[in-house]
Predicted model as a PDB file, atoms N, CA, C, CB and O in Angstrom, pLDDT in the B-factor column:
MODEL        1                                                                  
ATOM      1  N   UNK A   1       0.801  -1.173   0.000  1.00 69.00           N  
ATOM      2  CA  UNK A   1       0.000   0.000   0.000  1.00 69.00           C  
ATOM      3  C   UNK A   1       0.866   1.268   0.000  1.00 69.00           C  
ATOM      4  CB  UNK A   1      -0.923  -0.019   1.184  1.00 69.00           C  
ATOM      5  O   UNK A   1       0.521   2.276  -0.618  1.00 69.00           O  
ATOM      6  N   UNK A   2       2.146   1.178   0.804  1.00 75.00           N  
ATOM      7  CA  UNK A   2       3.010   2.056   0.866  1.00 75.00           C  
ATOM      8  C   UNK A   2       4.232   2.424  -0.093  1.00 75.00           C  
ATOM      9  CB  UNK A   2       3.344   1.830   1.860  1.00 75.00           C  
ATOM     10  O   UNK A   2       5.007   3.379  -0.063  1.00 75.00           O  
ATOM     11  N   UNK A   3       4.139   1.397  -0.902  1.00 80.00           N  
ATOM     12  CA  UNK A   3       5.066   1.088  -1.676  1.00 80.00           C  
ATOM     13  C   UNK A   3       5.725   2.344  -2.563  1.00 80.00           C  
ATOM     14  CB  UNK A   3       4.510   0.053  -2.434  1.00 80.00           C  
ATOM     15  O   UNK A   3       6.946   2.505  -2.560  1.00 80.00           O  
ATOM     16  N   UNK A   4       4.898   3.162  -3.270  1.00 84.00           N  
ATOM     17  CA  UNK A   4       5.082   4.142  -3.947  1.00 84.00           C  
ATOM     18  C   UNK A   4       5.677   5.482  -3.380  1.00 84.00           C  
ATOM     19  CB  UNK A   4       4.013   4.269  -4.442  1.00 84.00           C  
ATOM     20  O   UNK A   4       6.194   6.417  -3.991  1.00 84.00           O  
ATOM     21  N   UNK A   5       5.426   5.282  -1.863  1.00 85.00           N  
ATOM     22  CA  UNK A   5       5.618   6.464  -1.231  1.00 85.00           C  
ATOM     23  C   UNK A   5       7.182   6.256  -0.006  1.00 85.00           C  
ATOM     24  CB  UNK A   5       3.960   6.808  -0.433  1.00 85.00           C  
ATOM     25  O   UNK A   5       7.802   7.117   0.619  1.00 85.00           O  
ATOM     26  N   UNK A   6       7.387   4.617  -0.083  1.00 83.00           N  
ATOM     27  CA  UNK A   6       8.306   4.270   0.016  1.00 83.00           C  
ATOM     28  C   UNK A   6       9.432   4.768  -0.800  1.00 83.00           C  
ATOM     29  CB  UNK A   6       8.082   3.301   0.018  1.00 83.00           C  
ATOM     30  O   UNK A   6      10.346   5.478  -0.380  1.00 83.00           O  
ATOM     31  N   UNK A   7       9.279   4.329  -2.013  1.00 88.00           N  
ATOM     32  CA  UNK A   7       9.842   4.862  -3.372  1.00 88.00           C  
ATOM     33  C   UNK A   7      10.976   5.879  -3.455  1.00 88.00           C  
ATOM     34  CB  UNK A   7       8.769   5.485  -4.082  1.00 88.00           C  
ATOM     35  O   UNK A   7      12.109   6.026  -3.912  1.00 88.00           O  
ATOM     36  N   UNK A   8       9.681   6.723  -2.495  1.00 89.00           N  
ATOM     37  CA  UNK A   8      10.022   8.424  -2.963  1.00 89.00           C  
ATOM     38  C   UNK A   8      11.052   8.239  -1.396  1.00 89.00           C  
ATOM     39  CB  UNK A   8       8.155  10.083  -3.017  1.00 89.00           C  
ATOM     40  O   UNK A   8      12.271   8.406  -1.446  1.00 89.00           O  
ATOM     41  N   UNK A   9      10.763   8.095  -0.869  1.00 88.00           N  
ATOM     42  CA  UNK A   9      11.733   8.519   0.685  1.00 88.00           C  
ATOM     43  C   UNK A   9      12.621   7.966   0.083  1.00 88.00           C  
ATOM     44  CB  UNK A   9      11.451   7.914   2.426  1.00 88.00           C  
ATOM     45  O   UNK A   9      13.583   8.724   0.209  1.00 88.00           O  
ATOM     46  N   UNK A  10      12.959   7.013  -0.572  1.00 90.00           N  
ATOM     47  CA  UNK A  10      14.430   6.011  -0.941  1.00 90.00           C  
ATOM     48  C   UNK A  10      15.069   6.681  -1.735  1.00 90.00           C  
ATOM     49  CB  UNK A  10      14.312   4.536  -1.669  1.00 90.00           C  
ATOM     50  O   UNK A  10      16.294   6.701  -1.618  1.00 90.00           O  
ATOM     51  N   UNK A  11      14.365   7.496  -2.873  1.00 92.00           N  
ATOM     52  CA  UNK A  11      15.100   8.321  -4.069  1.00 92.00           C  
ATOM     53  C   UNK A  11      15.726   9.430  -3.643  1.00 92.00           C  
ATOM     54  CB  UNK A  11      14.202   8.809  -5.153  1.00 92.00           C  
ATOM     55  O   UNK A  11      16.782   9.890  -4.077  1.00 92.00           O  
ATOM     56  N   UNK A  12      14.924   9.921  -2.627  1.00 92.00           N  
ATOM     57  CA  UNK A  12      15.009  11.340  -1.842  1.00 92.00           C  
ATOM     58  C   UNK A  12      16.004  11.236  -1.391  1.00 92.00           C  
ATOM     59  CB  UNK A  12      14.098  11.769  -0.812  1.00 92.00           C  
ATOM     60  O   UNK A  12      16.923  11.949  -1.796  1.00 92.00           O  
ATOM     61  N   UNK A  13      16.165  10.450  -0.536  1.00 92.00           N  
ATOM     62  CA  UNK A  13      17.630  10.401   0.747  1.00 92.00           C  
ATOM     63  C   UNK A  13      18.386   9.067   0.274  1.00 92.00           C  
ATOM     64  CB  UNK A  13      17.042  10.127   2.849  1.00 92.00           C  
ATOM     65  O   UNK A  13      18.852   8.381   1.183  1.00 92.00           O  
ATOM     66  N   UNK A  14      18.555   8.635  -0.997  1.00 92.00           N  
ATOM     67  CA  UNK A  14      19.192   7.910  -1.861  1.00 92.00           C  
ATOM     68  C   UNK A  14      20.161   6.486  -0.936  1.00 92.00           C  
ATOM     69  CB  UNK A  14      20.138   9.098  -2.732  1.00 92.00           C  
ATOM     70  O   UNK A  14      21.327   6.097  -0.995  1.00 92.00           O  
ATOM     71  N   UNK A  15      18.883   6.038  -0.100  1.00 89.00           N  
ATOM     72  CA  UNK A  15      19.021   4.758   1.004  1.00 89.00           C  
ATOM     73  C   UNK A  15      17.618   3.896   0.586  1.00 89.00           C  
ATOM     74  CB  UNK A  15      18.991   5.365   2.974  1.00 89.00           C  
ATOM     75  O   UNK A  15      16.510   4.299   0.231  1.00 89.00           O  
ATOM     76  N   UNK A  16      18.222   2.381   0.808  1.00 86.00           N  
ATOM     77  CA  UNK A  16      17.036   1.697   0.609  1.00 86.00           C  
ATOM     78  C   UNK A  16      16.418   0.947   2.068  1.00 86.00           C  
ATOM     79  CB  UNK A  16      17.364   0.633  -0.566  1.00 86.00           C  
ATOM     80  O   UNK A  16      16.930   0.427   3.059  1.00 86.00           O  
ATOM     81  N   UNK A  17      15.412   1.140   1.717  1.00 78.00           N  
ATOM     82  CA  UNK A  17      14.460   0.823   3.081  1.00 78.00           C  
ATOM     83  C   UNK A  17      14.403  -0.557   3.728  1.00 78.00           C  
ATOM     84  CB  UNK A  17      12.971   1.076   2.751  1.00 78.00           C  
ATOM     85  O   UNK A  17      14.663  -1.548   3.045  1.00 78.00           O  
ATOM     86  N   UNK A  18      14.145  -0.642   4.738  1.00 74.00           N  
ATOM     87  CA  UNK A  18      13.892  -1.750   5.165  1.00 74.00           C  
ATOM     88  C   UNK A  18      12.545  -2.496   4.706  1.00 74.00           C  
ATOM     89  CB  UNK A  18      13.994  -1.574   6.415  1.00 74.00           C  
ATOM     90  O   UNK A  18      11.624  -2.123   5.432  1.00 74.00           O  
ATOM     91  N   UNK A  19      12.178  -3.307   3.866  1.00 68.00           N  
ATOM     92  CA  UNK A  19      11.092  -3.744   3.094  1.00 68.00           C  
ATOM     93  C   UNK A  19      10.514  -5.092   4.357  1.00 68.00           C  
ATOM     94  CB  UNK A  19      11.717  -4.323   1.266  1.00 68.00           C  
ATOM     95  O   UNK A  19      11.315  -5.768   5.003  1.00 68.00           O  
ATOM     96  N   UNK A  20       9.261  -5.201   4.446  1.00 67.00           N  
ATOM     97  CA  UNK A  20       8.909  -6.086   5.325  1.00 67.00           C  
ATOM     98  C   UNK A  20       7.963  -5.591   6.582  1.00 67.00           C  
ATOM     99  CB  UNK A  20      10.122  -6.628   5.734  1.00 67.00           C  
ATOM    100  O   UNK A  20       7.932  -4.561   7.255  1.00 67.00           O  
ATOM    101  N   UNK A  21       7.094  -6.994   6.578  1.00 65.00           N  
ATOM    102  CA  UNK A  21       5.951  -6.381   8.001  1.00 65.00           C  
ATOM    103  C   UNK A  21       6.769  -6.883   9.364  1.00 65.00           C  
ATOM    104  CB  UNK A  21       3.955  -7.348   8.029  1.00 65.00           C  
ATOM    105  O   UNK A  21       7.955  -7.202   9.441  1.00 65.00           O  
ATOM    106  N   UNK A  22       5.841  -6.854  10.330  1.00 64.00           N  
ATOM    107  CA  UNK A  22       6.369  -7.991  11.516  1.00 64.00           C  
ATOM    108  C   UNK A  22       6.092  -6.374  12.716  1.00 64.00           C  
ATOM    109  CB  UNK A  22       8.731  -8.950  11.226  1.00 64.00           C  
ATOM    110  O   UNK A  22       5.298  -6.554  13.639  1.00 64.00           O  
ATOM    111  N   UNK A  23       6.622  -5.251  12.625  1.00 63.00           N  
ATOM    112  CA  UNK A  23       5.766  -3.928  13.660  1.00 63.00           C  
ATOM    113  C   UNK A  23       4.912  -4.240  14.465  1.00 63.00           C  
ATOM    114  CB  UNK A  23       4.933  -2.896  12.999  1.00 63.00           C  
ATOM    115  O   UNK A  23       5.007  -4.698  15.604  1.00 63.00           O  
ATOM    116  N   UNK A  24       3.762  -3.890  13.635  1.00 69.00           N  
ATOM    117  CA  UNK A  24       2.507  -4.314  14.494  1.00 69.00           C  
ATOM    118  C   UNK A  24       2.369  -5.780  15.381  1.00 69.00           C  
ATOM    119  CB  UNK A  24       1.354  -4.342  13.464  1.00 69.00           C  
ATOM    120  O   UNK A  24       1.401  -5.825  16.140  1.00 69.00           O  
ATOM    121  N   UNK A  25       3.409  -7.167  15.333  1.00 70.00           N  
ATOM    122  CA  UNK A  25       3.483  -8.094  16.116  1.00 70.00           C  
ATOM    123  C   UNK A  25       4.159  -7.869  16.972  1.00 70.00           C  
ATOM    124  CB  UNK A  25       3.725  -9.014  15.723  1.00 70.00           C  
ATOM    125  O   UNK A  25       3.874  -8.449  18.020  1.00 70.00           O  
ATOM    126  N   UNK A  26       5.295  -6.998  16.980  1.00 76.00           N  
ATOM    127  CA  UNK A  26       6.164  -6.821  18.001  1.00 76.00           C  
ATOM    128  C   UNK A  26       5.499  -5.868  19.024  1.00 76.00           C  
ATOM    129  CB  UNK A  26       7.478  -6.321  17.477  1.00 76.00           C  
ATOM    130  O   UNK A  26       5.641  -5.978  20.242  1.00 76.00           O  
ATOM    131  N   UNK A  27       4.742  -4.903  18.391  1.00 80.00           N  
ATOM    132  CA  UNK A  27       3.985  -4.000  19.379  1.00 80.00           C  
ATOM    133  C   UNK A  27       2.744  -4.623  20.229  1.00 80.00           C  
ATOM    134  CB  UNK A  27       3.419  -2.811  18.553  1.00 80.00           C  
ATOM    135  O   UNK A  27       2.464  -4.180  21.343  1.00 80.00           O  
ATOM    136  N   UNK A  28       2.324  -5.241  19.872  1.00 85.00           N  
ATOM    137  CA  UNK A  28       0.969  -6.059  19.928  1.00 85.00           C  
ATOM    138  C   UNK A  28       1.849  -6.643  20.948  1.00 85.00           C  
ATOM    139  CB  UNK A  28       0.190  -7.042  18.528  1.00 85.00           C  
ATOM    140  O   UNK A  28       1.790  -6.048  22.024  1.00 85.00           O  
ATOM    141  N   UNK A  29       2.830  -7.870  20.895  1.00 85.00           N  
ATOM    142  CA  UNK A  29       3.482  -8.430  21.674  1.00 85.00           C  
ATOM    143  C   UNK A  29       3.732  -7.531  23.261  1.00 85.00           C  
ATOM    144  CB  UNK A  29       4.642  -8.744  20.836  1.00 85.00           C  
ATOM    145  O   UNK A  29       3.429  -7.877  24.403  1.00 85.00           O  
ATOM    146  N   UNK A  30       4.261  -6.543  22.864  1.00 86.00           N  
ATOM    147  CA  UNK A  30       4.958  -5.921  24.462  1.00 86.00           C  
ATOM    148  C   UNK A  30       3.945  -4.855  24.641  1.00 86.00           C  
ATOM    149  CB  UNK A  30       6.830  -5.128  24.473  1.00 86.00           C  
ATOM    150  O   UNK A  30       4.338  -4.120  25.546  1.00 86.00           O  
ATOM    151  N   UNK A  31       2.776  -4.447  24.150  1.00 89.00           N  
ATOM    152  CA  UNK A  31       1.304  -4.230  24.814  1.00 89.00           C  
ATOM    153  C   UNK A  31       0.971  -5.403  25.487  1.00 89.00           C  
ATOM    154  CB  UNK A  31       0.109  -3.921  23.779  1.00 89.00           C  
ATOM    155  O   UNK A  31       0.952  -5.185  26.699  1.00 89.00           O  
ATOM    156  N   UNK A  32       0.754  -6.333  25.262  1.00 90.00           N  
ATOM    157  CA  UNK A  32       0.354  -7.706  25.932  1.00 90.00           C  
ATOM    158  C   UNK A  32       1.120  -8.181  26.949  1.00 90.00           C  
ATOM    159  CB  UNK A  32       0.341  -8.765  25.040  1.00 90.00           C  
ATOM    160  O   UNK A  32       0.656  -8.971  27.772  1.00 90.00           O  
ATOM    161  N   UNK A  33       2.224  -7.796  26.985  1.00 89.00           N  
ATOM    162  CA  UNK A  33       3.384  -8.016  28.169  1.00 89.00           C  
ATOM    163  C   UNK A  33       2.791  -6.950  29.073  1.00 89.00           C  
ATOM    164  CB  UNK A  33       5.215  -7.698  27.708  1.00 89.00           C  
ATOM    165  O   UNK A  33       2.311  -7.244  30.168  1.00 89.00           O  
ATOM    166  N   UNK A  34       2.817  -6.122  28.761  1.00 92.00           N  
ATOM    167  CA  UNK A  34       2.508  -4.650  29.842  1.00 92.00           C  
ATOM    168  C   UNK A  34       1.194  -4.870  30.343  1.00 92.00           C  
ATOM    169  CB  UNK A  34       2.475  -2.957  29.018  1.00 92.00           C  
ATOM    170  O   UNK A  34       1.043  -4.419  31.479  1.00 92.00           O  
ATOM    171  N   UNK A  35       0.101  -5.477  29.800  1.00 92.00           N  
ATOM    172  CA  UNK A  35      -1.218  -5.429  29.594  1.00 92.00           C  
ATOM    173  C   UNK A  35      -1.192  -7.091  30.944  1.00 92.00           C  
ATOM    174  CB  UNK A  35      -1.819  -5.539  27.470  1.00 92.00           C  
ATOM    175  O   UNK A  35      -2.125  -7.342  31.706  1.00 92.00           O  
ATOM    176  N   UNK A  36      -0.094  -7.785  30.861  1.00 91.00           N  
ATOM    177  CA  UNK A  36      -0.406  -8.638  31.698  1.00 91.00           C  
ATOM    178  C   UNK A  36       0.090  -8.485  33.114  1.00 91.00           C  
ATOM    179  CB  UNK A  36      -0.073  -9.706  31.188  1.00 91.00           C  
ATOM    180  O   UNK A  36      -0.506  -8.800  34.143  1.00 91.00           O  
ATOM    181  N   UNK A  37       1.302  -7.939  32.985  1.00 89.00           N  
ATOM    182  CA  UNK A  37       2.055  -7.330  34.115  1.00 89.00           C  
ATOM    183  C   UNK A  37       1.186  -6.554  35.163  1.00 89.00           C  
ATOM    184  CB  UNK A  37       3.093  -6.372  33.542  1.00 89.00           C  
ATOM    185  O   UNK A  37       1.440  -6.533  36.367  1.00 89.00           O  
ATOM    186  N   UNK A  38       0.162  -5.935  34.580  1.00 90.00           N  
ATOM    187  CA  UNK A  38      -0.441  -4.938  35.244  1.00 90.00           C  
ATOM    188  C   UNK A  38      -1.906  -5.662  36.211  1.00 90.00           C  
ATOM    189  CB  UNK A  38      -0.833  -3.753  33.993  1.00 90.00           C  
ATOM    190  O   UNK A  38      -2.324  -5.337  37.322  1.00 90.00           O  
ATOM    191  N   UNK A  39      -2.399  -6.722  35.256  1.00 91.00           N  
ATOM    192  CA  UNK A  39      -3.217  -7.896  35.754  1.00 91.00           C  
ATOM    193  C   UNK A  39      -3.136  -8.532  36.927  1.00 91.00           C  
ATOM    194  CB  UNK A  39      -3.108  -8.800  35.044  1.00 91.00           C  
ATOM    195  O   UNK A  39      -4.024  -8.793  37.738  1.00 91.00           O  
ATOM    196  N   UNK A  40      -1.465  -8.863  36.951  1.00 88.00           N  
ATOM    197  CA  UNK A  40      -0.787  -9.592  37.625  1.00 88.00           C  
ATOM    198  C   UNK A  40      -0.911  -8.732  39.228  1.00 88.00           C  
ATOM    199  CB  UNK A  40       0.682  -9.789  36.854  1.00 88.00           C  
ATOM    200  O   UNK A  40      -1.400  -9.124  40.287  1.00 88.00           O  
ATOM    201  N   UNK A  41      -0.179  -7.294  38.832  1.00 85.00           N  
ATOM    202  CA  UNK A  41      -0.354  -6.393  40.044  1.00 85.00           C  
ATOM    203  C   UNK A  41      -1.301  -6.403  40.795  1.00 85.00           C  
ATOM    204  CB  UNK A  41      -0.342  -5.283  39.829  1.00 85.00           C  
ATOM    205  O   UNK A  41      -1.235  -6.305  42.020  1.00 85.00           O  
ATOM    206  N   UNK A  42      -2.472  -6.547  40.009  1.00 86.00           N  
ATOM    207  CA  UNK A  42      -3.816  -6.202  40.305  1.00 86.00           C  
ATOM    208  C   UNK A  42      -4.520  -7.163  41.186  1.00 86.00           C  
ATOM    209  CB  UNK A  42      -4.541  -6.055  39.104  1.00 86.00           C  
ATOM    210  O   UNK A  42      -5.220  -6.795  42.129  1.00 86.00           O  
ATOM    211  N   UNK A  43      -4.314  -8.452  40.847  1.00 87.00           N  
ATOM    212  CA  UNK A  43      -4.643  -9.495  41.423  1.00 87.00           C  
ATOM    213  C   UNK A  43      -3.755  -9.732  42.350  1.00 87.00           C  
ATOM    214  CB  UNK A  43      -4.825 -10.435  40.663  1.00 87.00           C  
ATOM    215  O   UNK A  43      -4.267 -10.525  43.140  1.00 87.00           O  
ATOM    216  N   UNK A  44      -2.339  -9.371  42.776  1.00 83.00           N  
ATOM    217  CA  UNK A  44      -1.658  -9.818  43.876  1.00 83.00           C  
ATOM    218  C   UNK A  44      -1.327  -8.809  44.651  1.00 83.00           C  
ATOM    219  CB  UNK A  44      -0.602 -10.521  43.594  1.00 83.00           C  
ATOM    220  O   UNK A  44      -0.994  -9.132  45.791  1.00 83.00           O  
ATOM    221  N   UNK A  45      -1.312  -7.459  44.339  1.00 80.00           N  
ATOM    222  CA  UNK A  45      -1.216  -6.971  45.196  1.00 80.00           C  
ATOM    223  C   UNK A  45      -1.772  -6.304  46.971  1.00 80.00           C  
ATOM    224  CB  UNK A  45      -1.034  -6.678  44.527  1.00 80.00           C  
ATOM    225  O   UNK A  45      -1.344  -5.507  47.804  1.00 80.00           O  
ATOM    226  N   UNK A  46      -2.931  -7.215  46.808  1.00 77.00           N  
ATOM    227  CA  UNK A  46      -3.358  -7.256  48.430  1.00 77.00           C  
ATOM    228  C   UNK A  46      -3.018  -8.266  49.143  1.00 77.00           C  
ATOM    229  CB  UNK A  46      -4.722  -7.233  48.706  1.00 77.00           C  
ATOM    230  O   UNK A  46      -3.703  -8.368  50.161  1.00 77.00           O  
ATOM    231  N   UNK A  47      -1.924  -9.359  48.960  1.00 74.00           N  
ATOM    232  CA  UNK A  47      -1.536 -10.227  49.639  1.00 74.00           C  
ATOM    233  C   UNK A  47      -2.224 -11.307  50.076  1.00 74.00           C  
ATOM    234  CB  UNK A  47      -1.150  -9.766  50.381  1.00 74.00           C  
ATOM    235  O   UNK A  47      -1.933 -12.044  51.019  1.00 74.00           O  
ATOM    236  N   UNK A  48      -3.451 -11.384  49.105  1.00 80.00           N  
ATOM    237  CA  UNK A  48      -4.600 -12.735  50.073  1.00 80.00           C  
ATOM    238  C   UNK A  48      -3.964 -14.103  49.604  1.00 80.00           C  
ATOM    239  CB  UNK A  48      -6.738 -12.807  49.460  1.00 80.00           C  
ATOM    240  O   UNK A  48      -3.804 -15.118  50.283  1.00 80.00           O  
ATOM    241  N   UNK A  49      -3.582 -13.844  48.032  1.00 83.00           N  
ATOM    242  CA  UNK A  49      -3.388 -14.905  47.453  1.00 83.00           C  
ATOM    243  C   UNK A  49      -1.854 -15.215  47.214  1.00 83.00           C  
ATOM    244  CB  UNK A  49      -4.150 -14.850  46.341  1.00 83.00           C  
ATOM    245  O   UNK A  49      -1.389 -15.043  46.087  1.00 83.00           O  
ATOM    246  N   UNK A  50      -1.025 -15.688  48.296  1.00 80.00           N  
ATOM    247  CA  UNK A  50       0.188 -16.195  48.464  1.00 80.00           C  
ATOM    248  C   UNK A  50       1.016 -16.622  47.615  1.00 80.00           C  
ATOM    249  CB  UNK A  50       0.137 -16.935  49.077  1.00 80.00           C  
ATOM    250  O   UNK A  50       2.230 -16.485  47.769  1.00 80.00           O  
ATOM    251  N   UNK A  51       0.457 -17.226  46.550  1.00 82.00           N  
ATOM    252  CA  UNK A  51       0.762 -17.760  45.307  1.00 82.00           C  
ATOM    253  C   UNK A  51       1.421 -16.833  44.429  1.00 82.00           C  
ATOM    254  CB  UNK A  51      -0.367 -18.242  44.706  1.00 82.00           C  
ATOM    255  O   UNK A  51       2.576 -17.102  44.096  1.00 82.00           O  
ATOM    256  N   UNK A  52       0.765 -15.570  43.912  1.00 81.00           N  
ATOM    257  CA  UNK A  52       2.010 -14.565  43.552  1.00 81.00           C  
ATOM    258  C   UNK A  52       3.517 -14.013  43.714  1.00 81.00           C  
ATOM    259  CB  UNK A  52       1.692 -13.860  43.742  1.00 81.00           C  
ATOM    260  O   UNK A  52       4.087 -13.074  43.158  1.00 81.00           O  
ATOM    261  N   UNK A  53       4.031 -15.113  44.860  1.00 81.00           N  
ATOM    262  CA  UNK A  53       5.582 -14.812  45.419  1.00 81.00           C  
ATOM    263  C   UNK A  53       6.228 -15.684  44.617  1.00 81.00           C  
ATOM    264  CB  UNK A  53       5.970 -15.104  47.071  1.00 81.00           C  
ATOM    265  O   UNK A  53       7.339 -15.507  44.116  1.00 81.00           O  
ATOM    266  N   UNK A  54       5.117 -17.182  44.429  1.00 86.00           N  
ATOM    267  CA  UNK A  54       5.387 -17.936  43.670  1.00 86.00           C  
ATOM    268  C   UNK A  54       6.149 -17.784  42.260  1.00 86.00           C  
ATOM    269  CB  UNK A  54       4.440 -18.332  43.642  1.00 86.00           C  
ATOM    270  O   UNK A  54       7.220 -18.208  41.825  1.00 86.00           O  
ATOM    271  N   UNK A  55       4.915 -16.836  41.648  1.00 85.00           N  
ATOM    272  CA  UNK A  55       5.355 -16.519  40.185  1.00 85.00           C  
ATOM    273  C   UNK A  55       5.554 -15.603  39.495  1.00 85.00           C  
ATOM    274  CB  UNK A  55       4.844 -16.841  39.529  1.00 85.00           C  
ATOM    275  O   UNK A  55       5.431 -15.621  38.270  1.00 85.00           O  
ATOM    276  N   UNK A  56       6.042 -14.236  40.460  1.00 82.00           N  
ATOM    277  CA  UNK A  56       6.239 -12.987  40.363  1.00 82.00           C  
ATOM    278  C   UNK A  56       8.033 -13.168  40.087  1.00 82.00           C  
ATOM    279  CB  UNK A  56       5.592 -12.111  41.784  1.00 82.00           C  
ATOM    280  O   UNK A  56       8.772 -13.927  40.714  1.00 82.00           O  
ATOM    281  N   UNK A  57       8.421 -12.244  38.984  1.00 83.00           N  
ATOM    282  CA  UNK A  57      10.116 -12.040  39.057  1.00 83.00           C  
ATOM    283  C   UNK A  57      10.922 -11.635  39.722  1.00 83.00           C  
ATOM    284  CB  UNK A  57      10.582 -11.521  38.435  1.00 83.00           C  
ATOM    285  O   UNK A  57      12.049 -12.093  39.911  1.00 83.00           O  
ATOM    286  N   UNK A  58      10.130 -10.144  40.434  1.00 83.00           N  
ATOM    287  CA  UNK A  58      10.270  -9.576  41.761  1.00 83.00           C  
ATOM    288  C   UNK A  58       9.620  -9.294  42.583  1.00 83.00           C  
ATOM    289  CB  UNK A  58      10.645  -8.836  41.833  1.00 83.00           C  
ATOM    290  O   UNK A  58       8.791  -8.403  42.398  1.00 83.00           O  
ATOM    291  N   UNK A  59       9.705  -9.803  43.569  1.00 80.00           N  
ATOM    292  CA  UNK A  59       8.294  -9.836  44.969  1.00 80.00           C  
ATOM    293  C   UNK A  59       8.937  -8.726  46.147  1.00 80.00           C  
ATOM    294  CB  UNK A  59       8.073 -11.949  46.029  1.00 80.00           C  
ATOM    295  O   UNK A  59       9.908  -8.845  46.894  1.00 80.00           O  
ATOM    296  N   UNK A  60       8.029  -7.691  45.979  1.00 80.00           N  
ATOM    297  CA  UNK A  60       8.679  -6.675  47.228  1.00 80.00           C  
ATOM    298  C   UNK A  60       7.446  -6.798  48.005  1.00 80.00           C  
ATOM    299  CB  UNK A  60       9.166  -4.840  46.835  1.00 80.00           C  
ATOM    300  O   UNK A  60       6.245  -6.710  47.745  1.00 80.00           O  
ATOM    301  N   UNK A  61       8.370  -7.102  49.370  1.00 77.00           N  
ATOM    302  CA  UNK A  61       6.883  -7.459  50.776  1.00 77.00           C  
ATOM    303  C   UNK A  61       7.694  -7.117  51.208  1.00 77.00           C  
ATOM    304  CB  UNK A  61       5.970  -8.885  51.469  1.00 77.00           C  
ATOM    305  O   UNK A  61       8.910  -7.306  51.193  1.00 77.00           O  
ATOM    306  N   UNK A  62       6.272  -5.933  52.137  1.00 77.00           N  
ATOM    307  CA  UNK A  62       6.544  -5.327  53.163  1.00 77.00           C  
ATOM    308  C   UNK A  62       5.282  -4.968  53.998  1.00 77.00           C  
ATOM    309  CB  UNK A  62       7.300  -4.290  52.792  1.00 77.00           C  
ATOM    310  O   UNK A  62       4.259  -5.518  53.589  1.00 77.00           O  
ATOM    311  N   UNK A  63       5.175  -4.366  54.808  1.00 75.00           N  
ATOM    312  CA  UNK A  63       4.124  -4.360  56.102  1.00 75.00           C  
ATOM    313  C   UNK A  63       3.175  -3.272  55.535  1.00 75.00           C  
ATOM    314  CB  UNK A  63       4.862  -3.882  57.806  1.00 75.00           C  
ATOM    315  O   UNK A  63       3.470  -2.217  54.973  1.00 75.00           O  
ATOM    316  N   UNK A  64       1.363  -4.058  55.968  1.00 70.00           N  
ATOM    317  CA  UNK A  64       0.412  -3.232  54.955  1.00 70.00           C  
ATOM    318  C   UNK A  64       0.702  -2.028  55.758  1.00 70.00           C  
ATOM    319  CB  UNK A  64      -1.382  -3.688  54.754  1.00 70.00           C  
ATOM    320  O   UNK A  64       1.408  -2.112  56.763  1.00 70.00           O  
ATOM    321  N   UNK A  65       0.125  -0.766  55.313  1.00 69.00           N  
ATOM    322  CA  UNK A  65      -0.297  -0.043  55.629  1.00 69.00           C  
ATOM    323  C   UNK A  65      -2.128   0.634  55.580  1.00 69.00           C  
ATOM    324  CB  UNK A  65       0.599   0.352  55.230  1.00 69.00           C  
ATOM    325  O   UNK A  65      -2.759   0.704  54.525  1.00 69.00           O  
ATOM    326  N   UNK A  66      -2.587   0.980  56.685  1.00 68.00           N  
ATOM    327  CA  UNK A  66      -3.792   1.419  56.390  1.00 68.00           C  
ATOM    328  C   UNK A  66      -4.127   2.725  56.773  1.00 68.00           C  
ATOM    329  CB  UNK A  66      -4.617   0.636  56.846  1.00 68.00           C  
ATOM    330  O   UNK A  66      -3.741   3.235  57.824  1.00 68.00           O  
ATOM    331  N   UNK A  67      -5.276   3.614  55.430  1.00 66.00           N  
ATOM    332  CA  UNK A  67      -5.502   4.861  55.573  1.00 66.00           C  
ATOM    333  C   UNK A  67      -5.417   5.524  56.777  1.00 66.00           C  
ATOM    334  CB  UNK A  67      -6.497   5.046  55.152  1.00 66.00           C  
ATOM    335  O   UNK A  67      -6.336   5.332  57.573  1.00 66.00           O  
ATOM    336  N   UNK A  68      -4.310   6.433  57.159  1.00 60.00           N  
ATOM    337  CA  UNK A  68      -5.345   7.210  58.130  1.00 60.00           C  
ATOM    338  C   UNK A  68      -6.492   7.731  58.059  1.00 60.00           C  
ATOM    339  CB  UNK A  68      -4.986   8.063  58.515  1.00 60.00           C  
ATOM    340  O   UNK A  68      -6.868   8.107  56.949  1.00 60.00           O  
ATOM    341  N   UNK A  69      -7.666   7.957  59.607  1.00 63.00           N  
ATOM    342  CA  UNK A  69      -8.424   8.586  58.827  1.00 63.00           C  
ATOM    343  C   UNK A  69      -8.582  10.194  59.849  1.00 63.00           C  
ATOM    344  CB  UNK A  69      -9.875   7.550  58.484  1.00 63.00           C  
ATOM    345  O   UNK A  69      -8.240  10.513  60.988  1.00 63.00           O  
ATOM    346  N   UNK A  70      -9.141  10.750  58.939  1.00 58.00           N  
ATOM    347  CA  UNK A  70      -9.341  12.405  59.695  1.00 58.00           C  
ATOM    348  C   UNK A  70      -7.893  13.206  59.460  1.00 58.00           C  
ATOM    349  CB  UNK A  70      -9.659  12.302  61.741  1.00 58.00           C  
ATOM    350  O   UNK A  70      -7.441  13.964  60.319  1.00 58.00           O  
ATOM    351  N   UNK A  71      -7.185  12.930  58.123  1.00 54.00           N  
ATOM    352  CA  UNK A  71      -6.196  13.712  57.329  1.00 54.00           C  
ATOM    353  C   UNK A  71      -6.798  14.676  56.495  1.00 54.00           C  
ATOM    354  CB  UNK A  71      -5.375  12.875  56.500  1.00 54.00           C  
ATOM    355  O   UNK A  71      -6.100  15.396  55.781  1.00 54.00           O  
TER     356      UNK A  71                                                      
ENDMDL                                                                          
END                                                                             
């Protein structure tokens, strides 16, 4: 689709392009990394379910804290 307009950037600055898809998988890919990471937080970070020390890369525990209130 881009091809023609490829063309012109290549003639212009007299370099040839990198020809080929695969972008949009790699992005898609590390959205989905980030997109699970954040899941992960979500679900373990109140400590009920123990199992997250299990299969977390880095597990930082430390002592809850709760709201003060009348701040």
């Amino acid at each position: 689709m881009l091809n023609g307009v490829m063309k012109g950037f290549e003639k212009k600055l007299k370099k040839e392009g990198k020809h080929g898809g695969g972008m949009m998988g790699k992005l898609e890919d590390e959205y989905l990394g980030k997109m699970e990471a954040m899941e992960f937080g979500v679900k373990y970070d109140d400590g009920c379910d123990p199992g997250g020390i299990l299969r977390g890369e880095i597990v930082l525990v430390g002592v809850w804290r709760r709201w003060k209130r009348g701040l």
